[in-house]
matplotlib code that plots the C-alpha trace (Angstrom):
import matplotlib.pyplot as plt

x = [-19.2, -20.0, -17.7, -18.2, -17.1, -14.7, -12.7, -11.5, -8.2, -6.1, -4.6, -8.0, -9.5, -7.2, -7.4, -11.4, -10.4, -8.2, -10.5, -13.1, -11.0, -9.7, -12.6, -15.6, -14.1, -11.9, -8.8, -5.7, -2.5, -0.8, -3.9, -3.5, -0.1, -0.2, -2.9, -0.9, 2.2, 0.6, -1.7, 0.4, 3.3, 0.0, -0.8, 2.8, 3.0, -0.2, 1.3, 4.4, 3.8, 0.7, 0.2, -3.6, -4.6, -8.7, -9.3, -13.0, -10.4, -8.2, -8.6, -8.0, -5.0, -3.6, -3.9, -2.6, 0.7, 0.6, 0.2, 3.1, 5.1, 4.7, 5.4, 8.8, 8.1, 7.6, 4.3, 3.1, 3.2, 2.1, -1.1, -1.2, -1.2, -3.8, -5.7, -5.5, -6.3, -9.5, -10.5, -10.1, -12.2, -14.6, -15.1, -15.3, -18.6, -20.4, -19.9, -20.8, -23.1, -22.0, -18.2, -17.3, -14.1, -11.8, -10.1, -13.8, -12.7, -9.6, -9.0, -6.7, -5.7, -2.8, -2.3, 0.7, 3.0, 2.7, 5.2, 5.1, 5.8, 9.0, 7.9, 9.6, 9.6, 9.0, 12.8, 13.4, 10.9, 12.7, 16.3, 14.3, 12.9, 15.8, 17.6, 15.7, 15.1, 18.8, 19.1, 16.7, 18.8, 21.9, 20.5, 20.5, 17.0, 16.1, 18.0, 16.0, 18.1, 15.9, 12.5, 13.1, 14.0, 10.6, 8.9, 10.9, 9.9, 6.5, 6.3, 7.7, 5.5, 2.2, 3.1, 3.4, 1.0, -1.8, -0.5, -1.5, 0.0, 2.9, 0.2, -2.2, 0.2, 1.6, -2.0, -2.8, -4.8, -4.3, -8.4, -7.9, -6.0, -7.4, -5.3, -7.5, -9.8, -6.6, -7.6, -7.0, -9.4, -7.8, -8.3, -7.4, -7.6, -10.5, -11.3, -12.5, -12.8, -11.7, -10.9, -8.1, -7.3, -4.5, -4.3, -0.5, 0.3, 3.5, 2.3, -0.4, 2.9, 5.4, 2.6, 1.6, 5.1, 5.9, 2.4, 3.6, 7.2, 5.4, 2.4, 3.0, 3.8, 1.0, -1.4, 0.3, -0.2, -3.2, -1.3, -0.4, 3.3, 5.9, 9.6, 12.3, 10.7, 7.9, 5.9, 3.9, 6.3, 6.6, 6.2, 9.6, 11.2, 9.3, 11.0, 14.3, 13.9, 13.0, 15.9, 18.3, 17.1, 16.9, 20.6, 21.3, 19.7, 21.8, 18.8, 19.9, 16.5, 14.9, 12.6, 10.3, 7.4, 4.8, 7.2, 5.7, 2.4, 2.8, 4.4, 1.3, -0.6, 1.4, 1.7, -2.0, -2.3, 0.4, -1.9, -4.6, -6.8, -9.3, -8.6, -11.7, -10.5, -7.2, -9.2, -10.9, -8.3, -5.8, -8.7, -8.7, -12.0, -11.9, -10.5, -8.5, -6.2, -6.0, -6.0, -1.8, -0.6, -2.0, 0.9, 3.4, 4.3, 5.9, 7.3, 3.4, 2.5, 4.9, 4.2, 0.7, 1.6, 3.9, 1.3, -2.2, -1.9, -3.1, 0.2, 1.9, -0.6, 0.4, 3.4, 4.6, 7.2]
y = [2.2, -0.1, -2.2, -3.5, -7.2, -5.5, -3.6, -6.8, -6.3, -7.4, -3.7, -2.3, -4.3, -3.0, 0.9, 0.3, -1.3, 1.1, 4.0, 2.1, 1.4, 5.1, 7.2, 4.6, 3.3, 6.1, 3.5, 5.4, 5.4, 2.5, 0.1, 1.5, 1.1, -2.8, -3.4, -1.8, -3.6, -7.3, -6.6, -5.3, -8.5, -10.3, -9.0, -9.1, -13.0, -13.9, -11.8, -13.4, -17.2, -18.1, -15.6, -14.9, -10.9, -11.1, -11.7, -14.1, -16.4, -17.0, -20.9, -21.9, -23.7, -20.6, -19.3, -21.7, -21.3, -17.4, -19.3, -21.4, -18.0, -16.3, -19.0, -17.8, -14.6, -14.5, -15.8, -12.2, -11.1, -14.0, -13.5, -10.1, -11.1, -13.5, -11.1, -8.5, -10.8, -11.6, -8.1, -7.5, -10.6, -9.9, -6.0, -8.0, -10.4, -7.4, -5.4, -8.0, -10.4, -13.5, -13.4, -16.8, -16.0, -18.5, -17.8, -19.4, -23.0, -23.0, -23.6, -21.7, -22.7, -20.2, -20.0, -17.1, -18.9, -16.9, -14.2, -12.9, -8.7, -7.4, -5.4, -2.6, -2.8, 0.2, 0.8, 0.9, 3.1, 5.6, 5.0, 6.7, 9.4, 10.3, 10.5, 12.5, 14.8, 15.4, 16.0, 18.9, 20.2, 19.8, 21.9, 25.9, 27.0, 29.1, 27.4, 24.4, 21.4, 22.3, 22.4, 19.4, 17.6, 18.7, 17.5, 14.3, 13.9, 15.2, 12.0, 9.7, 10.5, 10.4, 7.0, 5.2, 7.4, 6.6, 3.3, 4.9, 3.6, 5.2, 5.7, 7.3, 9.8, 11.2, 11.6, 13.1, 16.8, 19.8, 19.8, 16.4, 17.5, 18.5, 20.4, 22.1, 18.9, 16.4, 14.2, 13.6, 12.2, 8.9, 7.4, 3.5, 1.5, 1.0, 5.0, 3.8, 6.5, 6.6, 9.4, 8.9, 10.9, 12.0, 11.8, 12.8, 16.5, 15.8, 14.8, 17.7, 20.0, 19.1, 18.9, 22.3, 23.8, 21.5, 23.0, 26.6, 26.2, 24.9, 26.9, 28.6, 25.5, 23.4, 25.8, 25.9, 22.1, 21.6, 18.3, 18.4, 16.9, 18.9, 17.4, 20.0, 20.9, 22.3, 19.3, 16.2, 14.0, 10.7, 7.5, 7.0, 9.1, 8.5, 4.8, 6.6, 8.7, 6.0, 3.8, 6.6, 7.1, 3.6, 3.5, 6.5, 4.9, 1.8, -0.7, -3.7, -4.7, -3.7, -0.8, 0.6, 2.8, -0.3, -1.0, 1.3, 0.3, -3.1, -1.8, 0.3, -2.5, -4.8, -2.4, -1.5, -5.7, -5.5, -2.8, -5.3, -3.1, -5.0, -6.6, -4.7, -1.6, -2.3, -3.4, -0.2, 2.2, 0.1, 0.2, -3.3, -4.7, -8.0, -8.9, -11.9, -9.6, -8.0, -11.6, -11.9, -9.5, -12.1, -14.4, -11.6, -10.3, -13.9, -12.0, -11.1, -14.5, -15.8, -13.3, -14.6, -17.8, -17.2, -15.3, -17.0, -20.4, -23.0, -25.5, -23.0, -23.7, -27.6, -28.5, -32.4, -32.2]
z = [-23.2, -25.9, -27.7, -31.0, -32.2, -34.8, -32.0, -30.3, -31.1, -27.8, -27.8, -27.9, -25.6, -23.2, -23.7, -23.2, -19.9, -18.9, -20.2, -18.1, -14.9, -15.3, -16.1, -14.8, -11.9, -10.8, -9.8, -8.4, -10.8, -9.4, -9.6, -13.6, -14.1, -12.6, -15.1, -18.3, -17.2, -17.1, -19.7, -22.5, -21.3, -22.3, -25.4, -26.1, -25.4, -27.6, -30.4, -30.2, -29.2, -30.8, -33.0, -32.2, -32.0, -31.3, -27.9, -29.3, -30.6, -27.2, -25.8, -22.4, -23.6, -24.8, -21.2, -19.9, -22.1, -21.0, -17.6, -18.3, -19.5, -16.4, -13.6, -13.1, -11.4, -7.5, -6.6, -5.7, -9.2, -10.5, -8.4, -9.5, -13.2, -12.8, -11.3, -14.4, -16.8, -14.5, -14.3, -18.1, -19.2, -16.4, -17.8, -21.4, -20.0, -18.7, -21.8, -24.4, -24.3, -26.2, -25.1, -24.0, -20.9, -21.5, -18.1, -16.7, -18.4, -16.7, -12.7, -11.1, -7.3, -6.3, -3.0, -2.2, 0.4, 3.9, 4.9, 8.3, 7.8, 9.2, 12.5, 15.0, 18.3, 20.3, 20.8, 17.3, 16.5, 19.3, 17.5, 14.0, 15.8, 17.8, 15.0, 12.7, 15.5, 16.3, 12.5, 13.1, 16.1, 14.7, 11.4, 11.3, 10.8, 7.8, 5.4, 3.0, 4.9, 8.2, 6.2, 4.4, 8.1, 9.5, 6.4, 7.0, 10.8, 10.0, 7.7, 9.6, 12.7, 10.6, 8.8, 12.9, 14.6, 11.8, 10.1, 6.5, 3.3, 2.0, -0.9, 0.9, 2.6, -1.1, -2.2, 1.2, -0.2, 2.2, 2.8, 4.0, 6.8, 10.0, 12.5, 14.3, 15.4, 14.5, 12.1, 8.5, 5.9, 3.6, 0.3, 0.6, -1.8, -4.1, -3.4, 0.1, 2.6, 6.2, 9.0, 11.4, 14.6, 15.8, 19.2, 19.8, 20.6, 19.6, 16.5, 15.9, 16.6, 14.0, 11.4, 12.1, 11.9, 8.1, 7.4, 8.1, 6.4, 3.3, 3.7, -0.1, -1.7, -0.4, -1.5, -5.1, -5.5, -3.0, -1.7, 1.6, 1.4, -0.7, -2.3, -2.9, -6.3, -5.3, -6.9, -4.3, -2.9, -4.1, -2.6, -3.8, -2.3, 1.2, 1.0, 0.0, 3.3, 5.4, 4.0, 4.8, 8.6, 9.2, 7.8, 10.3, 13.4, 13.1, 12.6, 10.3, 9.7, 5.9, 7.0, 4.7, 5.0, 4.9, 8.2, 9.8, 9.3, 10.2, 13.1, 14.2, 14.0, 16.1, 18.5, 18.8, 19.4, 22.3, 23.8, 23.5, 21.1, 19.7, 15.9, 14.1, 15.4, 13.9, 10.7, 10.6, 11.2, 8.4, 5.5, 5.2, 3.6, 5.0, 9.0, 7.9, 6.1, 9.6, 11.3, 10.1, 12.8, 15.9, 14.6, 14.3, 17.8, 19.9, 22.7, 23.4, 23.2, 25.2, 28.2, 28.3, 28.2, 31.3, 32.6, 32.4, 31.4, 33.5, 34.0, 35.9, 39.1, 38.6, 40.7, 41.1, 43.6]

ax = plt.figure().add_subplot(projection="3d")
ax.plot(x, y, z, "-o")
ax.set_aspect("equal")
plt.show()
């Protein structure tokens, strides 16, 4: 897709990047809306503070001002900001050839401060489960109450036994989901494809029974995980869910479905599975992504330390 020198219009620019990141690039709708949000605040800021339309006519100092603007969010969305406007000028270079990117004379060193991810331990995942599942005893089956619990516990047992993004699990197609051989095909980011089993009977079960009580609707909508509409749930919702059982179980910590995966993962290291398997099974394209989990799990550490290191053969008395 060609565009022309008269087109450069900051507004334009950014429909033939989103065209392009849409339609070329086939980036899921999240990834879209992030780049409409910080790229429209953009356009909005050169409109409106230095009064310059054509993106040939942006300096680095006016990026630095935009810079300047947005230094007040948290330092994950200002990362994420950056990292649109890098994308757009980056599509701009490869599609025309004289366009000088400002964002090149400028260096940026933002380094986003470390967070450890909040974590369950085994016993906390147990207080969820038992308490979604004594929702399902305690509900009279036939009625919509009971299918929308086994759709809930379905959920929650597919987000720890595979560690998938809440993401991933709302665009989850019913194709992609293997019963029979237990396994389900994901998406991650950038399109990427993996396959995960599932190894739990348990698990296998309760997916087979949501998959029977929503048998009609799934096959209306082709996604595999149904809200009370009839329409694919959202990944709202999900963390709406999760928030409520959490609530439920008595657990004071801030659980949310990207809980759960960092949970899997920790848990996975207890067991001492090795960190490229983790990688592999989370969709993560680089292993130092993976690498923050070895400094999540101290009661792990600390038991080896008890255990294996060398002082405790050393005695002095």
């Amino acid at each position: 897709m060609e565009i022309e020198n008269q087109y450069l219009l900051i507004e334009k620019v950014i429909d033939n990047f989103l065209f392009h990141c849409r339609y070329e690039k086939n980036l899921t709708d999240k990834t879209l809306h992030a780049y409409c949000t910080d790229l429209l605040q953009f356009a909005a800021y050169m409109r409106n503070r230095v009064q310059k339309v054509n993106i040939e006519d942006l300096t680095k100092d006016d990026l630095k001002g935009y810079l300047q603007e947005i230094s007040g969010f948290k330092p994950k969305t200002i990362k994420r900001k950056i990292a649109s406007l890098k994308a757009m000028f980056n599509f701009l270079e490869y599609e025309l050839d004289d366009f000088s990117n400002p964002l090149r004379k400028i260096k940026i060193r933002f380094k986003e401060p470390a967070t450890l991810p909040t974590v369950m331990n085994i016993q906390e995942i147990k207080k969820i489960l038992h308490t979604v599942y004594q929702s399902k005893e305690a509900c009279q089956q036939g009625t919509y109450r009971f299918k929308s619990i086994v759709r809930d516990i379905a959920v929650l047992e597919l987000l720890f036994a595979t560690g998938i993004r809440v993401s991933e699990l709302c665009q989850l197609k019913s194709q992609e989901v293997d019963l029979q051989y237990g396994r389900i095909k994901v998406f991650g980011k950038g399109s990427k494809e993996r396959v995960i089993q599932i190894c739990q009977p348990e698990v296998i079960g309760i997916l087979k029974i949501y998959g029977k009580l929503f048998k009609s609707e799934i096959q209306l909508q082709s996604f595999f995980f149904i809200n009370r509409l009839g329409y694919p749930l959202s990944s709202q919702s999900v963390r709406l869910m999760v928030k409520e059982y959490a609530r439920k179980a008595g657990l004071t910590k801030h659980i949310t479905p990207h809980t759960f995966r960092h949970t899997f993962a920790t848990l996975l290291l207890e067991e001492d599975v090795d960190i490229k398997y983790i990688q592999n099974l989370l969709g993560h394209s680089t292993i130092s992504t993976t690498q923050i989990y070895t400094h999540v799990n101290s009661m792990k550490q600390k038991k080896l330390l008890s255990a294996k290191h060398p002082r405790r053969k050393l005695s002095f008395s």
